[in-house]
C-alpha positions in Angstrom: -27.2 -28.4 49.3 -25.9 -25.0 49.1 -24.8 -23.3 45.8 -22.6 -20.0 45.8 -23.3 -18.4 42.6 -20.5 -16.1 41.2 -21.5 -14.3 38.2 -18.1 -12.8 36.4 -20.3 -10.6 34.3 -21.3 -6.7 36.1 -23.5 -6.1 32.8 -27.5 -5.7 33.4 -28.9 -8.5 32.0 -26.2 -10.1 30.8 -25.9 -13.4 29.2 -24.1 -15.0 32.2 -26.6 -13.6 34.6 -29.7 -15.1 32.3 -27.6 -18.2 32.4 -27.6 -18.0 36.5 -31.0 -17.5 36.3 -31.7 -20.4 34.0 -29.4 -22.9 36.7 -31.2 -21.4 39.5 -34.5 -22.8 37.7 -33.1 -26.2 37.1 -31.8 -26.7 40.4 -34.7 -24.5 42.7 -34.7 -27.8 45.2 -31.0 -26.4 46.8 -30.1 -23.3 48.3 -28.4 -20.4 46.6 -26.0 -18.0 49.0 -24.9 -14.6 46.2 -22.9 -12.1 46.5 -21.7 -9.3 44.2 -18.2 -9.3 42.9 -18.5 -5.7 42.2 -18.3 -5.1 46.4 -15.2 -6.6 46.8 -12.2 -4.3 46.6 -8.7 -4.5 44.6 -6.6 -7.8 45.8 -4.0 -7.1 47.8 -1.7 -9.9 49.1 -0.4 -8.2 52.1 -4.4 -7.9 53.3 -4.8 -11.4 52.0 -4.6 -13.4 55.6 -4.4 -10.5 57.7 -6.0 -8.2 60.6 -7.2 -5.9 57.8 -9.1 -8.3 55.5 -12.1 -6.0 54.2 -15.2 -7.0 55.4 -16.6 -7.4 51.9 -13.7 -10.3 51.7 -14.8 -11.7 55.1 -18.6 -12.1 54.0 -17.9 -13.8 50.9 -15.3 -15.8 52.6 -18.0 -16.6 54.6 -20.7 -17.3 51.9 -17.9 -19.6 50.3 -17.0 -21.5 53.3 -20.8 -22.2 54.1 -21.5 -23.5 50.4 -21.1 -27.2 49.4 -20.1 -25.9 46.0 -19.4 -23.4 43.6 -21.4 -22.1 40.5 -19.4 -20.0 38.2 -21.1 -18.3 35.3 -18.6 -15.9 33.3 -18.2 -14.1 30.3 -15.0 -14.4 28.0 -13.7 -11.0 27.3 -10.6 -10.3 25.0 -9.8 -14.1 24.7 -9.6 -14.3 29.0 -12.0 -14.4 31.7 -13.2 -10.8 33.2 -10.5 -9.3 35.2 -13.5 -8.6 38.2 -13.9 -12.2 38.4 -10.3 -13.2 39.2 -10.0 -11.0 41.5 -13.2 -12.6 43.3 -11.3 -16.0 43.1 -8.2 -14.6 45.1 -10.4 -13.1 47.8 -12.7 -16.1 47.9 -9.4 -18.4 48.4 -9.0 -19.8 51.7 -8.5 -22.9 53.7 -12.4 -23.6 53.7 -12.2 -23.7 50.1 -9.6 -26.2 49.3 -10.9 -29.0 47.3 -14.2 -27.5 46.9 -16.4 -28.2 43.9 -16.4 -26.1 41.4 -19.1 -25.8 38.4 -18.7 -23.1 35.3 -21.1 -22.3 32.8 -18.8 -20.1 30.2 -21.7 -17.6 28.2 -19.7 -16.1 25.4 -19.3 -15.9 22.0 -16.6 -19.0 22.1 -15.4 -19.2 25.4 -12.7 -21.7 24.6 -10.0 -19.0 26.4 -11.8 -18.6 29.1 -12.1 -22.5 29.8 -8.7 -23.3 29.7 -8.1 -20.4 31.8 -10.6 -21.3 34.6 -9.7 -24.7 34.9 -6.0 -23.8 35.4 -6.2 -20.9 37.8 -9.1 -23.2 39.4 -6.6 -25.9 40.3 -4.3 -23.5 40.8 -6.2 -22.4 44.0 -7.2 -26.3 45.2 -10.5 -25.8 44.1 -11.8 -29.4 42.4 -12.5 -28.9 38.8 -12.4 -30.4 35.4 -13.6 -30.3 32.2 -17.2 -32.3 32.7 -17.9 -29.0 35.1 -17.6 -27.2 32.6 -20.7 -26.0 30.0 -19.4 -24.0 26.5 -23.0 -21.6 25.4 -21.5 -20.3 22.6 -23.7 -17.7 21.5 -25.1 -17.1 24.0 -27.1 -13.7 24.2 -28.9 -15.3 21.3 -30.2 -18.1 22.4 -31.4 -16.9 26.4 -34.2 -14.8 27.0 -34.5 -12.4 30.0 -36.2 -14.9 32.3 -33.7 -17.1 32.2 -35.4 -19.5 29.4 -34.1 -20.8 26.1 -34.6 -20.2 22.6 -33.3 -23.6 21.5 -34.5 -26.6 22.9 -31.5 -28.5 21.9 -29.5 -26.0 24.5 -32.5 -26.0 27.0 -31.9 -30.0 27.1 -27.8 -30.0 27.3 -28.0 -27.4 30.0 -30.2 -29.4 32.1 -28.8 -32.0 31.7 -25.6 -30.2 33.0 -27.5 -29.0 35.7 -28.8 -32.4 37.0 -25.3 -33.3 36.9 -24.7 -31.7 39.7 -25.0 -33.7 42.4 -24.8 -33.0 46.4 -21.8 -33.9 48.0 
């Protein structure tokens, strides 16, 4: 199986990128395709489906198209998810996408906001999503070390447990 990881966090060594780290550790059996959000220019609808798609956008595209599924990993920032990563989700948006499956792990100090925000603009977009894809760490840059280890077993076992949730398609 191939996982497209999308971290919606440009910090070094931020919680959400630990939290990649830590899921790419679980699930080291499939195949991880990255890219960096930070590449992809401004959206603009009229370049959307066009001749002039950036090449960045083609790439990903591309990246997104080859994946079986989706693993999200994003900060909540002023009660929303990162501006940087919605923009990802309109270039990443295509016909190879629809009904894809889509995974979130939400690092953040609550992170509530930024669920209820994913799984709308998700579905939105004919990605498949729902709540049991989604993992609250509250707290997180507490509780994750910088290899991508925990701090508290208790979150060390619910997060693998999320992560052997995920299942190829």
């Amino acid at each position: 199986m191939k996982i497209l990881g999308v971290c919606g966090s440009l910090r070094n060594s931020s919680s959400n990128s630990l939290l990649m780290k830590a899921a790419k550790n679980e699930l080291e059996e499939y195949e991880w395709l990255n890219f960096d959000i930070s590449l992809l220019p401004y959206f603009d609808p009229d370049n959307q489906f066009s001749e002039q798609v950036p090449r960045a956008v083609l790439e990903t595209r591309s990246l997104a198209a080859q994946a079986d599924m989706i693993f999200i990993f994003s900060p909540e920032y002023a009660h929303g998810i990162p501006g940087i990563l919605k923009n990802a989700f309109e270039w990443i948006f295509h016909e190879h996408t629809q009904k894809k499956p889509v995974y979130v792990v939400i690092g953040s100090a609550e992170g509530e906001n930024a669920k209820n925000q994913l799984i709308e603009i998700l579905s939105t977009m004919d990605f498949q999503i729902d709540e049991k894809q989604i993992l609250l760490v509250k707290g997180a840059r507490s509780l994750v070390n910088l290899d991508g280890s925990f701090r508290d077993q208790a979150l060390k076992n619910r997060f693998s447990k999320f992560c052997k949730s995920i299942q190829p398609i």
